[in-house]
Backbone as ProteinMPNN parsed JSONL, in Angstrom:
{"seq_chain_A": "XXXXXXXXXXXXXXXXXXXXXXXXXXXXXXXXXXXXXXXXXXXXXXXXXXXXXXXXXXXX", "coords_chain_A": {"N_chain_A": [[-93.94, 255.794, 41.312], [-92.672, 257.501, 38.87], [-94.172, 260.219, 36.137], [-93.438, 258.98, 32.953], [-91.564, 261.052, 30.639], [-91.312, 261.111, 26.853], [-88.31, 261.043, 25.37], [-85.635, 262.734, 23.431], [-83.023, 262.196, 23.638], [-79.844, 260.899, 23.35], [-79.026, 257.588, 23.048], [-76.637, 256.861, 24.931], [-77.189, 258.821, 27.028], [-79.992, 258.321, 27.988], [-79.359, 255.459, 28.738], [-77.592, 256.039, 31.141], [-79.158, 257.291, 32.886], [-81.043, 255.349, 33.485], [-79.531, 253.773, 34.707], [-78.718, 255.042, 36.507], [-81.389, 255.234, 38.382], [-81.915, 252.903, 38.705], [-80.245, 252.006, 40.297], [-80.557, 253.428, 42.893], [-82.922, 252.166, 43.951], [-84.287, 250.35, 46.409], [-82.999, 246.724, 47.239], [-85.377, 244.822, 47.297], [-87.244, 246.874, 45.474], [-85.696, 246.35, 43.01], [-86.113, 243.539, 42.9], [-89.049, 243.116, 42.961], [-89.129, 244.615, 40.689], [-87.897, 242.765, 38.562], [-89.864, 240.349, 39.245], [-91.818, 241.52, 37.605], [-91.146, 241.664, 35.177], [-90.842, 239.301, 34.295], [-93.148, 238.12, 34.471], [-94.565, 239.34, 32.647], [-93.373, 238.655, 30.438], [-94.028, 236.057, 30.59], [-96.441, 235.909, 30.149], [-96.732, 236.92, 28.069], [-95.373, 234.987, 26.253], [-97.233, 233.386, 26.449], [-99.525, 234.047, 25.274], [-98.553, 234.772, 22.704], [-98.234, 231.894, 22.234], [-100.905, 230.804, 22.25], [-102.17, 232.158, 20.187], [-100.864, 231.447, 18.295], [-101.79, 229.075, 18.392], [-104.482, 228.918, 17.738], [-104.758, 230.179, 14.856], [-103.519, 228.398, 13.895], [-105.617, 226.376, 13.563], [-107.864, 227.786, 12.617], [-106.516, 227.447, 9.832], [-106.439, 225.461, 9.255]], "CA_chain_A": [[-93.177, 255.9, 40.092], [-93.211, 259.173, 38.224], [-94.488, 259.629, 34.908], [-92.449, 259.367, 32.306], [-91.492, 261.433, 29.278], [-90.104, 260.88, 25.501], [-87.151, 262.176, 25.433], [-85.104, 262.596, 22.496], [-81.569, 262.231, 24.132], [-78.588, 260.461, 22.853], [-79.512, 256.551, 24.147], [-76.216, 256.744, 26.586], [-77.416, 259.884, 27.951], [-80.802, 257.542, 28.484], [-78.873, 254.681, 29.838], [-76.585, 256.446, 32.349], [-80.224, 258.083, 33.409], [-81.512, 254.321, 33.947], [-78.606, 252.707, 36.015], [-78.75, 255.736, 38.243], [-82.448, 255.437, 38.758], [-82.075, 251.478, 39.644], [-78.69, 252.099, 41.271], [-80.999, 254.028, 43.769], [-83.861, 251.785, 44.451], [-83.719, 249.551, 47.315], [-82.928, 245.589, 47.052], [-86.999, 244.806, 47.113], [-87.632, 247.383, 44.479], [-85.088, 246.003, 42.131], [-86.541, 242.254, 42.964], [-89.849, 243.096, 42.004], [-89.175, 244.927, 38.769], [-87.809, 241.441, 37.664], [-90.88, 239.692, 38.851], [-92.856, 242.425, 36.807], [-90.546, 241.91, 33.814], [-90.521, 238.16, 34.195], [-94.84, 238.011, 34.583], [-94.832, 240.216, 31.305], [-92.896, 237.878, 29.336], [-94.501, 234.765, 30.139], [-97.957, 236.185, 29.806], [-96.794, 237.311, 25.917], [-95.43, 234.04, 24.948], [-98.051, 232.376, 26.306], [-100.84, 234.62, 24.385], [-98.16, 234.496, 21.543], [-98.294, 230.45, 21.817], [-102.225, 231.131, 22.046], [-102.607, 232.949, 19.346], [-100.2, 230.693, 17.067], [-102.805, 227.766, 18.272], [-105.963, 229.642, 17.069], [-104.306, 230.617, 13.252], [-103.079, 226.507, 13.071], [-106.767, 225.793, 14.044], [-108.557, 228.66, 11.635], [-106.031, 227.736, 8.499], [-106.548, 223.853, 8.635]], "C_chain_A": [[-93.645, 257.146, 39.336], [-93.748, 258.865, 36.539], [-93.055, 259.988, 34.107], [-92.199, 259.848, 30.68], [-90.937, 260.716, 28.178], [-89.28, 261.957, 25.766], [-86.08, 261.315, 23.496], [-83.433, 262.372, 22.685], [-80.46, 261.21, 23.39], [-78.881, 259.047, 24.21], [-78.289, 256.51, 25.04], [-76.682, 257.855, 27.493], [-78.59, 259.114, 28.673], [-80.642, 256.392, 29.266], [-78.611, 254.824, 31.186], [-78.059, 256.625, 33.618], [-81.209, 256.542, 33.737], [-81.038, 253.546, 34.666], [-78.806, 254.022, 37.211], [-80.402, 255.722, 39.055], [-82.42, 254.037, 39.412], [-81.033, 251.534, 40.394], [-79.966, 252.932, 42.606], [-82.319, 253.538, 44.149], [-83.461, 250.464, 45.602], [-83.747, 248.055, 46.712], [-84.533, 244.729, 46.663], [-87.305, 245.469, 46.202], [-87.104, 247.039, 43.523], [-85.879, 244.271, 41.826], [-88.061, 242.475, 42.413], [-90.395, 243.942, 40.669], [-89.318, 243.281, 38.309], [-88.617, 240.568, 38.013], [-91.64, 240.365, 37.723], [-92.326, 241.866, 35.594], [-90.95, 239.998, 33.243], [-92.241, 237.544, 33.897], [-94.916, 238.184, 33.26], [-94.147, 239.039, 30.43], [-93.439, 236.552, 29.173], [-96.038, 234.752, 29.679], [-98.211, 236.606, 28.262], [-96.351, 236.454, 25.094], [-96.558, 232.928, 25.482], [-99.542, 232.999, 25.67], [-99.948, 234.479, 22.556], [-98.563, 232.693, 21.07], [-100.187, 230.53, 21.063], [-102.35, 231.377, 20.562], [-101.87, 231.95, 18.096], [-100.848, 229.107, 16.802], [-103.796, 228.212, 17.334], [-105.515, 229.796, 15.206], [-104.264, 229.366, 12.977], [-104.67, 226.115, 13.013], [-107.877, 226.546, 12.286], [-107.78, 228.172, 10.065], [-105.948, 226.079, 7.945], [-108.0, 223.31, 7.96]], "O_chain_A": [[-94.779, 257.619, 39.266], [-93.752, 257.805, 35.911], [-92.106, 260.736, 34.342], [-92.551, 259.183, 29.706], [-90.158, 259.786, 28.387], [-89.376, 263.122, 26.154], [-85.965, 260.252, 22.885], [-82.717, 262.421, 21.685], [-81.108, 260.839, 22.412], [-78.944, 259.127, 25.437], [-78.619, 256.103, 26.154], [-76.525, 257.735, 28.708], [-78.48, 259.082, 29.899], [-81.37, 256.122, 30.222], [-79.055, 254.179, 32.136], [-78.052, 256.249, 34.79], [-82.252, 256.799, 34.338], [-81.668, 252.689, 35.285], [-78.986, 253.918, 38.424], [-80.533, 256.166, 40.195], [-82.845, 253.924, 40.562], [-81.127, 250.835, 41.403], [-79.621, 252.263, 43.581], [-83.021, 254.38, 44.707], [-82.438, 249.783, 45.524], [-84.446, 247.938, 45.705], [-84.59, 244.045, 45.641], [-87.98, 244.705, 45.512], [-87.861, 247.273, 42.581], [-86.142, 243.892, 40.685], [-88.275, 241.951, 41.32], [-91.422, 243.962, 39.991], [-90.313, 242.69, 37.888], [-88.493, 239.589, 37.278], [-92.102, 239.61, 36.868], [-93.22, 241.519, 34.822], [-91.237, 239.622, 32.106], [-92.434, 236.589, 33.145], [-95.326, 237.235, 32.592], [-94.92, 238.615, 29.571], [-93.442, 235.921, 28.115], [-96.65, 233.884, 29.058], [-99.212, 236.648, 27.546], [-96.477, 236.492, 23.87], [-96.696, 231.811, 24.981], [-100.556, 232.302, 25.667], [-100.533, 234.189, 21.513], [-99.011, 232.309, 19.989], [-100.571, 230.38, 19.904], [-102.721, 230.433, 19.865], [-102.456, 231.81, 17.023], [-100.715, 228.305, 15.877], [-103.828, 227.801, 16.174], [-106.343, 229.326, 14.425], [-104.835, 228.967, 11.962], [-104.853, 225.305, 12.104], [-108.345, 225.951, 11.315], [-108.421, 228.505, 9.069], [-105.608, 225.598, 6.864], [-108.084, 222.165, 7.516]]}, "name": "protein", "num_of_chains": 1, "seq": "XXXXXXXXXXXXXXXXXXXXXXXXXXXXXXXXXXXXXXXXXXXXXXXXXXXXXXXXXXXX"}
């Protein structure tokens, strides 16, 4: 994966420039983005849940 810049572009110019980049990865590379994406989200509401235990715990 390359690195990647800020860019200041006009967000469809940034879109168009993100379907053609997954439009061109194979069936396996698309499948584990959405494990990646899917890991990431449960690992932030479960540090969010975390973290909303610890404050109920500290404010009682």
């Amino acid at each position: 994966m390359e690195k990647r810049k800020f860019t200041y572009a006009h967000p469809n110019i940034i879109e168009e420039k993100r379907i053609k980049e997954v439009r061109a990865l194979s069936y396996l590379e698309r499948l584990e983005r959405l494990f990646v994406l899917i890991e990431i989200s449960q690992t932030m509401s479960k540090a969010s849940k975390s973290n909303l235990t610890q404050d109920a715990r500290t404010n009682s």
